[in-house]
N, C-alpha and C positions, 0 to 999 in steps of 0.2 A: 382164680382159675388160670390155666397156664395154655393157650392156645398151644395146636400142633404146629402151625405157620401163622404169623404175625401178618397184620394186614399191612403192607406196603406196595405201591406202584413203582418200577425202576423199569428204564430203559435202557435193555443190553446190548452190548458189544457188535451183535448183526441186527441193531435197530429194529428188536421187537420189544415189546412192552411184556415186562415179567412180573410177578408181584402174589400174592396171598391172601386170605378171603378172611384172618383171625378165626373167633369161632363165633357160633349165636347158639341160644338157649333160649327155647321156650316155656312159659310156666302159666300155670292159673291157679287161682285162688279163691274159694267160697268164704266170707265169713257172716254170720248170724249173730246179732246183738238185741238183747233189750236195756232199751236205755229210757226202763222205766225203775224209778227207786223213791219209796215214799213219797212225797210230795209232788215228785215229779214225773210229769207223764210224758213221756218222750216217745213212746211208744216201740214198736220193732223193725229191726235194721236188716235185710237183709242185702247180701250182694256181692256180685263175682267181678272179680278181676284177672284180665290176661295182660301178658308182660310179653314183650322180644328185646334180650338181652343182646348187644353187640359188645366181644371182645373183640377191641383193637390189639392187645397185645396183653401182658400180663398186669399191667401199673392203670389201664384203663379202658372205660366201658362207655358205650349209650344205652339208656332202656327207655322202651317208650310202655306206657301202662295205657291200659282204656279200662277204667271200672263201671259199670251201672248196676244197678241197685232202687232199693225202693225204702219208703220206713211207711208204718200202717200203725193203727190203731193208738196215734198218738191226740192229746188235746188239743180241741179243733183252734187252729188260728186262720184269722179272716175266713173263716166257715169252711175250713178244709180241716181232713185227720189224714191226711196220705199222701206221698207224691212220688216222683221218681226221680232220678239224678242219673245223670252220665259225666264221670271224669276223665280227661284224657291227660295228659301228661309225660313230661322226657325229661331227662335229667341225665348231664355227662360228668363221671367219676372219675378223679385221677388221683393215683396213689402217687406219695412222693417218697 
């Protein structure tokens, strides 16, 4: 992705502060799994994730993700078939 202005801070010439914001991109995502197969009861997966993508400039990024989600009707361990999960997560990308 190729921002419209590039995220910089510079301070000009009549000592104001000038600079550009890159661009951001929001997204989400459902996905649904069973991760049940023959022998194995794993039971089913569901769960959405959102993302805010920050371009600094064309060569790199930050995103940060938050997923939650659940899995149900899998074989019970320590006397449970269900639970829920929350991932959060950031990761910065630089192209070379």
């Amino acid at each position: 992705m190729q921002p419209f202005s590039n995220f910089f801070r510079v301070r000009t010439t009549d000592d104001m502060i000038d600079g550009g914001w890159g661009a951001w991109q929001v997204a989400a995502r459902y996905s649904h799994a069973d991760l049940s197969d023959l022998n194995v009861h794993g039971g089913i997966s569901d769960e959405v994730t959102f993302s805010l993508i920050w371009y600094f400039n064309s060569h790199s990024k930050l995103i940060f993700n938050c997923t939650s989600g659940d899995i149900r009707d899998r074989r019970p361990a320590d006397g449970q078939t269900a639970g829920n999960f929350t991932i959060l997560g950031t990761r910065l990308a630089v192209d070379f």
